[in-house]
C-alpha positions as CSV (number, residue, x, y, z in Angstrom):
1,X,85.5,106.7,82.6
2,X,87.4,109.8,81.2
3,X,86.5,111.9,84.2
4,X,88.4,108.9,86.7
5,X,91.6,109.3,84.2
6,X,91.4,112.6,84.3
7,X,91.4,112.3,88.5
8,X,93.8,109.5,88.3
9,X,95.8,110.0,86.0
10,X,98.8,108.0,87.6
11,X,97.3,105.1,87.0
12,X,97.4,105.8,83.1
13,X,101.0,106.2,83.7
14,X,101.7,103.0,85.4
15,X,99.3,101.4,83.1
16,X,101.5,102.3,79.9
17,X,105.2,102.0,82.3
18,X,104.3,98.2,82.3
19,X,103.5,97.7,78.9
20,X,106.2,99.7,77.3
21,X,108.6,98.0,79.9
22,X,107.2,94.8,79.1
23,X,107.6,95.3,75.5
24,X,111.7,96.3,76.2
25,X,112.0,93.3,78.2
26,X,110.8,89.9,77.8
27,X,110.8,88.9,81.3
28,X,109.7,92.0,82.6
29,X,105.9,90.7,83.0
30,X,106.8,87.3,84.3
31,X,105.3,86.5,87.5
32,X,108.5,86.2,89.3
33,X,109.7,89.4,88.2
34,X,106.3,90.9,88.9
35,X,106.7,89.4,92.7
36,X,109.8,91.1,92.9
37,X,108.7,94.4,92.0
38,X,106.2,94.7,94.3
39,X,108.2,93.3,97.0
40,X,110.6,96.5,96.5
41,X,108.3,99.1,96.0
42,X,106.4,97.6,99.2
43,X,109.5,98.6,101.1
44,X,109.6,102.3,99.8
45,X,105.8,102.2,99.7
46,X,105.3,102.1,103.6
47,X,107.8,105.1,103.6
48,X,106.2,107.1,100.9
49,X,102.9,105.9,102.9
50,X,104.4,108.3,105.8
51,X,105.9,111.2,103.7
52,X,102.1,111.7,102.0
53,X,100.3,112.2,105.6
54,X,103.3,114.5,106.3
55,X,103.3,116.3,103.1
56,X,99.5,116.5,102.7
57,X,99.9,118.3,106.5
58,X,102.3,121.1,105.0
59,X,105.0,119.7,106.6
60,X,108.5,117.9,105.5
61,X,109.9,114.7,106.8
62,X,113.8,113.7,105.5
63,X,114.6,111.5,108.2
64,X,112.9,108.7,106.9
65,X,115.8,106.6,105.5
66,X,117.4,107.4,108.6
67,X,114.7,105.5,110.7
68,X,114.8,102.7,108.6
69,X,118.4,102.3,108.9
70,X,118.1,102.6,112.8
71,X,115.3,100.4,113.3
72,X,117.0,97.6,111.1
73,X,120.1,97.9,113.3
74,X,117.8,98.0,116.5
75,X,115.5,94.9,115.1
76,X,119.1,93.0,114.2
77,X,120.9,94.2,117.8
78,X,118.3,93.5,120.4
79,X,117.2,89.9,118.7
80,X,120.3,88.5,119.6
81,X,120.0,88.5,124.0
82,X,116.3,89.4,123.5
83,X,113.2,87.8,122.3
84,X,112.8,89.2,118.8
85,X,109.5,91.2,119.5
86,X,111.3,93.3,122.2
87,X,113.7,94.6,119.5
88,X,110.6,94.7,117.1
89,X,108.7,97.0,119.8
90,X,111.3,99.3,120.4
91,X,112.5,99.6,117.2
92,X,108.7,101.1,116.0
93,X,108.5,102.6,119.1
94,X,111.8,104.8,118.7
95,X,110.4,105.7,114.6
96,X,107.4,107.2,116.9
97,X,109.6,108.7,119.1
98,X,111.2,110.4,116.5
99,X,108.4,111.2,114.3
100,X,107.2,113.3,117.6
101,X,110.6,115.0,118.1
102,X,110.3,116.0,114.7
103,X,106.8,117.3,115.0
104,X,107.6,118.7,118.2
105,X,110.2,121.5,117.2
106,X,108.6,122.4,114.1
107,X,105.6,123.4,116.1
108,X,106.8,124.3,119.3
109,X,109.6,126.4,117.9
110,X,108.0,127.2,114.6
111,X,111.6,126.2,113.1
112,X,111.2,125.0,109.2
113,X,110.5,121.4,108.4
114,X,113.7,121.1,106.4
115,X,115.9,122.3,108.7
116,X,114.4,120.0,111.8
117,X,114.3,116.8,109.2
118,X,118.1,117.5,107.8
119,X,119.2,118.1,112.0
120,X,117.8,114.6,112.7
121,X,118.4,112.6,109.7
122,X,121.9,113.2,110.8
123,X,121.4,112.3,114.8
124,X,119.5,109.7,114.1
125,X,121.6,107.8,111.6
126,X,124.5,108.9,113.8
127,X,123.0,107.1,116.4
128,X,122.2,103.8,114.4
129,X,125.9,104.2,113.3
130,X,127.0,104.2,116.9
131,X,124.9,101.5,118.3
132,X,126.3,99.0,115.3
133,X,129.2,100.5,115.2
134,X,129.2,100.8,111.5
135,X,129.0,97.2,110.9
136,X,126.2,94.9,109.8
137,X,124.7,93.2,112.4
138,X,122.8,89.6,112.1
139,X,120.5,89.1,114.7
140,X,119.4,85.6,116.0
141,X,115.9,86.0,114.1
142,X,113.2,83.8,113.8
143,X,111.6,81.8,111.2
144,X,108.6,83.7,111.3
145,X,110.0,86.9,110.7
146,X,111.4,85.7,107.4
147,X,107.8,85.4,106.0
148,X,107.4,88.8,106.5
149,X,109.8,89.0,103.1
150,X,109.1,85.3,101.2
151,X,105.7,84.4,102.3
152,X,103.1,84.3,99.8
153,X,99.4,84.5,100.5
154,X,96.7,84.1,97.9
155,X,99.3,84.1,95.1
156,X,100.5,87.9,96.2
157,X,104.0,88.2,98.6
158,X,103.1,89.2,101.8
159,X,105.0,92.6,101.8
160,X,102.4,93.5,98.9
161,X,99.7,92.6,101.0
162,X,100.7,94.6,104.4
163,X,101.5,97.4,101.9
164,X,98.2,97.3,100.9
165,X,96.0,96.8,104.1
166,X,98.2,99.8,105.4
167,X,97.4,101.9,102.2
168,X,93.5,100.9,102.8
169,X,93.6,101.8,106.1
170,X,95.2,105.3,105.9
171,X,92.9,106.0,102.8
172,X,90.0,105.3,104.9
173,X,91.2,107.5,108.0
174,X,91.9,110.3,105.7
175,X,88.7,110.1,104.4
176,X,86.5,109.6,107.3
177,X,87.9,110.4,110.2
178,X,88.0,114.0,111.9
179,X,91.7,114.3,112.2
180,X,91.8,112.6,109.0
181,X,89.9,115.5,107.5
182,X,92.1,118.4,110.0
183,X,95.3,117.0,108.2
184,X,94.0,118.1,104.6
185,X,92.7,121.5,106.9
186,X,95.9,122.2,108.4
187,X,98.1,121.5,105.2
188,X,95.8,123.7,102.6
189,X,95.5,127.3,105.3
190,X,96.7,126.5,108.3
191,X,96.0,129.7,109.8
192,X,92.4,129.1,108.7
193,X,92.4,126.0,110.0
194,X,93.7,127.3,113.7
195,X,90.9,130.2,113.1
196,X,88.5,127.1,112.9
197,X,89.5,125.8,116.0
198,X,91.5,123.0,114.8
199,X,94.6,122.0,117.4
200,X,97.4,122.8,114.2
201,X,100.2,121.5,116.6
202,X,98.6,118.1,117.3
203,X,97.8,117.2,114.0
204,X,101.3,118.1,112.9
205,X,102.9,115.6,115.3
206,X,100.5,113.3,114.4
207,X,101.4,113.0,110.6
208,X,105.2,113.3,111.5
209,X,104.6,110.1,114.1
210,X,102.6,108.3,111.4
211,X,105.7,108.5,109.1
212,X,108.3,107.3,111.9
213,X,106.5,104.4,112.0
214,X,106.0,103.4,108.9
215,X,109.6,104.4,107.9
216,X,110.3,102.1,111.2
217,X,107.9,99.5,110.1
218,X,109.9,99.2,106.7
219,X,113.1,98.7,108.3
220,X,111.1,95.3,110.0
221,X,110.3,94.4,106.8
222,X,114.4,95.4,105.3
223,X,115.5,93.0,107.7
224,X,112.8,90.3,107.5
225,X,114.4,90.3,103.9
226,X,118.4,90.9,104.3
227,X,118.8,88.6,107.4
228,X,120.9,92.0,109.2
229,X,120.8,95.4,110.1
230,X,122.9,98.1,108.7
231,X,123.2,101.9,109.1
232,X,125.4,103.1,106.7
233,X,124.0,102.3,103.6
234,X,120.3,101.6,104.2
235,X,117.8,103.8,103.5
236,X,120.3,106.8,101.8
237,X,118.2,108.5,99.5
238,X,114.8,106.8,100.3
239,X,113.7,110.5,101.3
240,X,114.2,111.9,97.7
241,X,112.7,108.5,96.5
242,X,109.3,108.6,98.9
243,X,108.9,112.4,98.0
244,X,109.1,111.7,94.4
245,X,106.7,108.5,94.9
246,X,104.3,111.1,96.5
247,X,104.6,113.8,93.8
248,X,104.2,111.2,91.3
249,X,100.6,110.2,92.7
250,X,99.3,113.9,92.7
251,X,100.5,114.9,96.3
252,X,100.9,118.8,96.5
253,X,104.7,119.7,97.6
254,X,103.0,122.7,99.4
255,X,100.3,120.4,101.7
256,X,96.7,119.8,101.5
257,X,96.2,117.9,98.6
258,X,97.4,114.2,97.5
259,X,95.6,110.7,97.4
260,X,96.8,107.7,99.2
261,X,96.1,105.7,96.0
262,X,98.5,108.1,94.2
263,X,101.2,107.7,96.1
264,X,100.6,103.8,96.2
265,X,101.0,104.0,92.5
266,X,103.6,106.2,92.2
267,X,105.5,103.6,94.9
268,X,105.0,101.2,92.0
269,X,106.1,103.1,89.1
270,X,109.5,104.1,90.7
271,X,109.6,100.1,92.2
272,X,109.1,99.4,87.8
273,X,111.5,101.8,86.7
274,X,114.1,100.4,89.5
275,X,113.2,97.2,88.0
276,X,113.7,98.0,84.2
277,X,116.7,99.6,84.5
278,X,118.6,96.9,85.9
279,X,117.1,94.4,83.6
280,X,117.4,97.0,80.8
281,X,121.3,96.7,81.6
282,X,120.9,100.8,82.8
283,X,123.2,102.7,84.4
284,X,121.3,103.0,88.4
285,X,122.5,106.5,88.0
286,X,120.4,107.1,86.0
287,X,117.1,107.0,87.9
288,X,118.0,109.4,90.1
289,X,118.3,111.8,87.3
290,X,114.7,110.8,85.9
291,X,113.7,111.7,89.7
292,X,115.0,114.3,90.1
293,X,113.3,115.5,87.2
294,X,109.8,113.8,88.1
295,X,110.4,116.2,91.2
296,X,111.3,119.3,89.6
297,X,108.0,118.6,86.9
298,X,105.8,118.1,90.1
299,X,106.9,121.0,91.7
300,X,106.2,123.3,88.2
301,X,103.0,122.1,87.3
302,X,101.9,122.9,91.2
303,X,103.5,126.6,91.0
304,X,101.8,127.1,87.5
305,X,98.9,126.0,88.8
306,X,99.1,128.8,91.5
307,X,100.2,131.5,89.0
308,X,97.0,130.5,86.9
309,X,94.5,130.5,89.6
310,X,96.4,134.2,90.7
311,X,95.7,135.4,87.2
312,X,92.4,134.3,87.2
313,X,91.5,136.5,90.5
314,X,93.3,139.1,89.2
315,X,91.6,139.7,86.1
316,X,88.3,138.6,87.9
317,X,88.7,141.3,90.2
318,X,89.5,144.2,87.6
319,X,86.4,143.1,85.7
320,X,84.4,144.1,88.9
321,X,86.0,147.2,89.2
């Protein structure tokens, strides 16, 4: 039991958020409340979902609020002239598209993940901008699609649920499958993973399409919820919040190294803190602060982990001499 703590130990962490959350606020562990939460952090999970393949691959991805925002303008657009699984198509089809463009020039061109991700979080929301003309827009959607926000199966919302069937499935194809297996290759030496054979590029555009459509995928389930698509709000600062989700759960800034059950819980924990602050009567500010310093925590442990492990081959290596 201490050894799975000591592997997991987010889960010790969003054990003891809950309780100390629950004990600052009465109706903090009600079962509405509860619904709520993991309706929200289901949203930010399926982005955080994409950033972990991506970040696990050594690479960067901060267009995803972007394509989020364009896919619930696209979703909201084309479903009213269009049957609402055109617009639904297209809309995880262009997250692909984009998730491959991405890919694309950081491998073709070796340019640096930032720099690609920052050059098309701003085309792409541009281009959501454009299409909606910077106005909300509600579609002519069906029924249906609104269960994708309110339904409830087996006592659990049905966001949860999809959340969770995603986050089984991407656990198991990390696990077991070959590329699975090339993405933790190519994000821990990927010069000794192109030694080994291993097609770098592909599996690069791979993780980078993954996240455009899940980050497209969440913006179906932003308007099953909201009734409309908007681009100049939606999805600012989900980027920060899915890296931070990742860090949370043990993914390595620097690639080859994270859990898909970590960064499900760390989804969760930001989802309670959201949650808590606003019944807490906090200032929203206020997270992004305690983010931002999750972030900066993540990003020191990692790079004092590196300067041990150098030490240690350092000293290892005068004792041979």
């Amino acid at each position: 039991m201490t050894g799975f703590f000591r592997t997991y130990p987010f889960i010790v962490v969003l054990v003891v958020m809950a309780l100390v959350f629950g004990f600052l606020s009465p109706t903090f562990l009600e079962a509405g409340n509860l619904s709520n939460i993991l309706k929200q952090a289901s949203l930010l999970g399926f982005v955080a979902l994409g950033t972990c393949f991506v970040l696990i691959g050594g690479g960067l991805d901060l267009s995803v609020g972007s394509v989020v925002a364009l896919s619930s303008v696209l979703i909201a657009g084309l479903s009213a002239t269009l049957p609402p699984i055109v617009g639904i198509h297209v809309a995880l089809l262009a997250g692909i598209l984009v998730g491959v463009a991405n890919g694309y020039f950081v491998t073709a061109f070796n340019f640096q993940p930032i720099i690609v991700t920052i050059s098309s979080m701003a085309i792409v929301r541009g281009i959501a901008m454009a299409y909606s003309d910077s106005r909300p827009i509600f579609g002519t959607l069906p029924d249906e699609l609104f269960l994708l926000a309110d339904g409830v199966v087996f006592g659990l919302p049905v966001p949860a649920l999809l959340f969770f069937l995603a986050c089984a499935i991407a656990a198991l194809f990390l696990r077991y499958t070959n590329l699975g297996r090339q993405i933790y290759q190519v994000g821990g030496n990927e010069e000794a993973a192109r030694l080994a054979g291993i097609n770098v590029a592909r599996v690069k555009i791979v993780t980078y399409a993954i996240s455009g459509f899940l980050s497209a995928f969440a913006g179906l389930m932003l308007v099953a919820r909201m009734q409309s698509g908007e681009a100049v709000r939606t999805g600012v600062g989900w980027e920060l919040d899915a890296i931070a989700a990742a860090a949370i759960g043990g993914v390595s800034l620097m690639g080859g190294i994270g859990t898909v059950v970590g960064t499900l819980c760390g989804a969760l924990i930001i989802g309670m803190m959201a949650n808590a602050f606003n019944l807490l009567g906090v200032n929203p500010y206020w997270q992004r602060i305690v983010i931002g310093i999750v972030l900066a925590i993540a990003v020191a442990s990692y790079s004092s982990g590196n300067l041990r492990e150098m030490l240690k081959r350092l000293r290892f290596s005068k004792q041979r001499n």
